[in-house]
C-alpha positions, 0 to 999 in steps of 0.5 A: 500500500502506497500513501501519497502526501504532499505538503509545504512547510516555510520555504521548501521544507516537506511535511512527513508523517510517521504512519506505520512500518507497513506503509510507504510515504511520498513527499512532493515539494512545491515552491512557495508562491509569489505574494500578489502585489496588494494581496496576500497569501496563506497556505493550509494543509490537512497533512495530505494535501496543501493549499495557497489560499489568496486574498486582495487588500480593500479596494482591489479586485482579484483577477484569477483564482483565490486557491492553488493546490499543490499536485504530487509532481510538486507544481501548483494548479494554478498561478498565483492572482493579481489584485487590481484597483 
């Protein structure tokens, strides 16, 4: 039995978890996204799988999505936003 987990912790650091002796535990790591101008970006994990979430300051408007979520092969699925006034 396989188990994937992937995870981001501060720059580039995975996230392993000791499950059992039995099981076989794959860590991808995905860069740390670029913080949009005007914006912010926090990131979230249930130990299985990490998501950047994204937010934009008063008064701006996010252009894109407000969530990426790092896949296995380590690359996000999507860009990071921008915040336009």
């Amino acid at each position: 039995m396989h188990i994937r987990s992937y995870a981001i912790i501060d720059n580039f650091l995975p996230l392993l978890y000791c499950l059992t002796h039995a099981l076989i535990l794959y860590v991808a790591q995905c860069e740390t996204l670029v913080t949009p101008g005007s914006g912010n970006v926090s990131y979230e994990t249930d130990g299985t799988n990490t998501n950047a979430l994204f937010s934009c300051s008063d008064d701006y408007a996010m252009t894109g999505s407000n969530m990426s979520t790092c896949e296995s092969d380590g690359t996000w699925t999507e860009p990071p936003p921008t915040c336009c006034m």
